[in-house]
MARLUM-619854 format. One record per atom (N, C-alpha, C): z, x, y; atom name; residue in one letter; chain. Coordinates in pm, whole numbers. Layout:
BEGIN
PT       z       x       y  atome  residu  chaine
PT       Z       X       Y     CA       A       A
...
END
This chain:
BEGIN
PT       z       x       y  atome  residu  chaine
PT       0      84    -117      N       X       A
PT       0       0       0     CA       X       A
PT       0      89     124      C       X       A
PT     -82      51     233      N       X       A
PT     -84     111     367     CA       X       A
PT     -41      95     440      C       X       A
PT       9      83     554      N       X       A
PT      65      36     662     CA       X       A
PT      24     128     828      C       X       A
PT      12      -4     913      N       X       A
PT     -39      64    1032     CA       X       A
PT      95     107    1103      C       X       A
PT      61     168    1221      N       X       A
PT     177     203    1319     CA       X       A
PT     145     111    1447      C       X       A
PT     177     -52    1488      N       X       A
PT     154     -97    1564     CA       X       A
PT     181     -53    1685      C       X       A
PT     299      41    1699      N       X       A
PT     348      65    1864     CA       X       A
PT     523      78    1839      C       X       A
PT     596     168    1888      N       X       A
PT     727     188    1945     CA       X       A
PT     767     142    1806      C       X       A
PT     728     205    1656      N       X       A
PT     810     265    1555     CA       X       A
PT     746      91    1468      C       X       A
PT     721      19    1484      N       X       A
PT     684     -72    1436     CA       X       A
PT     559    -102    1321      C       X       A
PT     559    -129    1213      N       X       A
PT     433    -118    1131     CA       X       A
PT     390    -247    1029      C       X       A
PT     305    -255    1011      N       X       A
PT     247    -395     984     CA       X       A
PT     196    -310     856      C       X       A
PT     135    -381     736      N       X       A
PT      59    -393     582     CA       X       A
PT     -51    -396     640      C       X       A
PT    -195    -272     629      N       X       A
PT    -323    -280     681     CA       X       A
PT    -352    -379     553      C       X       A
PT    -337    -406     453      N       X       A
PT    -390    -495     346     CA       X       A
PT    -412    -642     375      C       X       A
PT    -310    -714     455      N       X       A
PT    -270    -814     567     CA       X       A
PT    -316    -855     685      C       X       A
PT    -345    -750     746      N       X       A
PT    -435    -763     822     CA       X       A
PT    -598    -866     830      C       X       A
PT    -603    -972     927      N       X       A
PT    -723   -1020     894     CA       X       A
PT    -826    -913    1038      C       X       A
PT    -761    -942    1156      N       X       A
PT    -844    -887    1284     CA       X       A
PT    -760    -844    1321      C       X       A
PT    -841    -750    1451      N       X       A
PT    -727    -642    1544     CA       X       A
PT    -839    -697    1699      C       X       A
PT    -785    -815    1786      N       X       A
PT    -819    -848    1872     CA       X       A
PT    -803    -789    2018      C       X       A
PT    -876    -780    2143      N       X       A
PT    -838    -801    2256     CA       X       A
PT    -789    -924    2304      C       X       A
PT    -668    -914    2388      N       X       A
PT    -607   -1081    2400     CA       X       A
PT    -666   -1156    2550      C       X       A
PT    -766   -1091    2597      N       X       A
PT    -793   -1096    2717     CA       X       A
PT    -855   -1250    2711      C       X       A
PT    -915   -1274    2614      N       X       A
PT   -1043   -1425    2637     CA       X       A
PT    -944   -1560    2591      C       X       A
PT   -1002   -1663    2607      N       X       A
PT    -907   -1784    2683     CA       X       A
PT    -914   -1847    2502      C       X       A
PT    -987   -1831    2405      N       X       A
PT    -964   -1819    2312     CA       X       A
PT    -841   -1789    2207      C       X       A
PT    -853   -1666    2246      N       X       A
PT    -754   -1542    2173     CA       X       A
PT    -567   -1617    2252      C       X       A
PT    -592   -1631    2341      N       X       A
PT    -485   -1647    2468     CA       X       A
PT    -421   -1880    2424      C       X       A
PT    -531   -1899    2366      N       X       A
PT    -462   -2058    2256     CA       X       A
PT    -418   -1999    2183      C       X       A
PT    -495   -1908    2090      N       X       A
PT    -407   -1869    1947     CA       X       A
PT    -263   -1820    1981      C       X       A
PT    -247   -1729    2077      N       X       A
PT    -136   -1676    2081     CA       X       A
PT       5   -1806    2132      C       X       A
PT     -76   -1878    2207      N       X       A
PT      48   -1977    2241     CA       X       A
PT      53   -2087    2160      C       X       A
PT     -32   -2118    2089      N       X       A
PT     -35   -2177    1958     CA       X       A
PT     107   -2111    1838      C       X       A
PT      61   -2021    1851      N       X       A
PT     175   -1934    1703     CA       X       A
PT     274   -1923    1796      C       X       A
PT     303   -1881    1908      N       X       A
PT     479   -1939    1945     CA       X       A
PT     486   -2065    1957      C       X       A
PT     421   -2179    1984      N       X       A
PT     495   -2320    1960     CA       X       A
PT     517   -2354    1822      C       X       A
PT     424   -2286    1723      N       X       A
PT     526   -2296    1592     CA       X       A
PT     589   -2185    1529      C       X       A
PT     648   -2126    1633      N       X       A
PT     742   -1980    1530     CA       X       A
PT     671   -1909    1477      C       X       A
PT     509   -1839    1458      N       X       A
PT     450   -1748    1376     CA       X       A
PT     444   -1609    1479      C       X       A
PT     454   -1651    1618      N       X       A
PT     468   -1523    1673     CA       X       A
PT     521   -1444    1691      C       X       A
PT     517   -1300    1683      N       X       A
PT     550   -1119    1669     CA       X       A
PT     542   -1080    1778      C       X       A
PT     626   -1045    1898      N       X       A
PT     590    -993    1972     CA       X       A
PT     671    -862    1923      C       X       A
PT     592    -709    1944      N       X       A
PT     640    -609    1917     CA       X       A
PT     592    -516    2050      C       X       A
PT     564    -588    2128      N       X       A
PT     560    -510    2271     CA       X       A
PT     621    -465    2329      C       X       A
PT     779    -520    2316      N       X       A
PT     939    -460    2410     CA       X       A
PT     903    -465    2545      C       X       A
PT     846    -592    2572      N       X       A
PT     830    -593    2718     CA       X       A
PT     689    -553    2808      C       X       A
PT     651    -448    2715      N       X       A
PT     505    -393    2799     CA       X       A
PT     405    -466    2793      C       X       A
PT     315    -467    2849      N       X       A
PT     204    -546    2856     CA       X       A
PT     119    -518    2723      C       X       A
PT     116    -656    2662      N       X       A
PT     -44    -671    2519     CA       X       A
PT    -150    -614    2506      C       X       A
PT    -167    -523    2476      N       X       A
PT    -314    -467    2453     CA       X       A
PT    -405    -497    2357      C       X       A
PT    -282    -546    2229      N       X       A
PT    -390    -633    2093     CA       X       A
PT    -327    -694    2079      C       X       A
PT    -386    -801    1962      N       X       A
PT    -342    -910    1899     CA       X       A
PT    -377    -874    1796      C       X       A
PT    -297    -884    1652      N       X       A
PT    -337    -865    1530     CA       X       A
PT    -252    -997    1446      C       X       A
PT    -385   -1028    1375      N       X       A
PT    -402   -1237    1305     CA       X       A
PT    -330   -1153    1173      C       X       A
PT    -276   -1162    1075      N       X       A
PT    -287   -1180    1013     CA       X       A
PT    -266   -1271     862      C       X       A
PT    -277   -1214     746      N       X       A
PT    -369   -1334     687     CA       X       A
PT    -238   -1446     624      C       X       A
PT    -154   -1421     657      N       X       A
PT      -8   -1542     665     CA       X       A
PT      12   -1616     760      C       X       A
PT     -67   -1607     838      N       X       A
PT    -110   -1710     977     CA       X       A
PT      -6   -1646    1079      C       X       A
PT      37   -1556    1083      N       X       A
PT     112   -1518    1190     CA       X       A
PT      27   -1401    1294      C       X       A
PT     116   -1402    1392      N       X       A
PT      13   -1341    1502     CA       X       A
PT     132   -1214    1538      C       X       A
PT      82   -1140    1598      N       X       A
PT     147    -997    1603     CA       X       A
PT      96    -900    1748      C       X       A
PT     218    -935    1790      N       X       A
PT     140    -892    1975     CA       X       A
PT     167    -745    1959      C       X       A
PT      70    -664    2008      N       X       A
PT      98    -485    2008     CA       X       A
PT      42    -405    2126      C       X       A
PT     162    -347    2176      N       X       A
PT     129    -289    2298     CA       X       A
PT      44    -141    2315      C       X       A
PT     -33    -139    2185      N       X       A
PT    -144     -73    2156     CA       X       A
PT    -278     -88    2136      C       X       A
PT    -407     -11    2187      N       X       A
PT    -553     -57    2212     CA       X       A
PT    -623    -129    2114      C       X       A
PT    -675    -229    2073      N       X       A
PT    -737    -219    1946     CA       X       A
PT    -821     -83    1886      C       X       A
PT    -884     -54    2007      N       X       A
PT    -957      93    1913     CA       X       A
PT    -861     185    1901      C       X       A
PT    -730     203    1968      N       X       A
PT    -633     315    1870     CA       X       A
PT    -600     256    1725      C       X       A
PT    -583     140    1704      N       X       A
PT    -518      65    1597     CA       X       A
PT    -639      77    1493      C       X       A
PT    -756      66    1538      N       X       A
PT    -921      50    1429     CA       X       A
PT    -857     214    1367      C       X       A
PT    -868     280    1473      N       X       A
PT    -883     434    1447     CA       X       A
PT    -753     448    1347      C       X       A
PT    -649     418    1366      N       X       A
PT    -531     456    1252     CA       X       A
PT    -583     362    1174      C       X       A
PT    -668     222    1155      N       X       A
PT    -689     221    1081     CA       X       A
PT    -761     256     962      C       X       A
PT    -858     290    1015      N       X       A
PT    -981     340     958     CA       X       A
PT    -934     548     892      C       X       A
PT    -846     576     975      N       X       A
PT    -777     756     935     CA       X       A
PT    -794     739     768      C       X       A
PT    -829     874     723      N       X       A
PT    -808     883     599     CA       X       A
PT    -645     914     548      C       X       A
PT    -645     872     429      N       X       A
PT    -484     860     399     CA       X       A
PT    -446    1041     385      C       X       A
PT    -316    1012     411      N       X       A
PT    -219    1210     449     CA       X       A
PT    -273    1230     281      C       X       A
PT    -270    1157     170      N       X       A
PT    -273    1255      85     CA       X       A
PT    -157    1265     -11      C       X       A
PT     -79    1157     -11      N       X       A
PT      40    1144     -79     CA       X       A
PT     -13    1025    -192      C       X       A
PT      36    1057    -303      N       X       A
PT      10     956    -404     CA       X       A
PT     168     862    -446      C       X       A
PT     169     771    -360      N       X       A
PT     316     699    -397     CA       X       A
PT     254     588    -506      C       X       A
PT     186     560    -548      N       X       A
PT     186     474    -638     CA       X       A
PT     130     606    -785      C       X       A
PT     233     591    -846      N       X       A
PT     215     673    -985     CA       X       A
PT     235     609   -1078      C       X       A
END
């Protein structure tokens, strides 16, 4: 199993993951107030301003005060090289 580094020590299951959004469009900006009027929302920002939104696939939403293209890029990194599943 993988896991991203969303921002300020925080990490999400890349397996879970459905998208890694900009929250800027009026779209993206229902979903998010959508999942806090029913409890699915994550904010892991500590205050700073949203840079992504990440859906994922348990219907919860996950606010991160990191770029989507830093987040693609850790996602996409090849793994360190450790074999924990033996």
């Amino acid at each position: 199993m993988k896991f991203i580094n969303i921002g300020y020590g925080n990490i999400v299951s890349s397996e879970r993951i459905i998208a890694i959004v900009s929250p800027d469009s009026a779209p993206i900006k229902r979903l998010v107030q959508e999942a806090r009027d029913q409890g699915r929302l994550i904010d892991s920002t500590y205050g700073r301003k949203t840079r992504a939104v990440v859906i994922m696939d348990s219907e919860h939403v996950v606010l991160s005060p990191v770029q989507p293209e830093t987040m693609a890029n850790r996602f996409s990194a090849p793994d360190d090289g450790r074999d924990d599943e033996k």
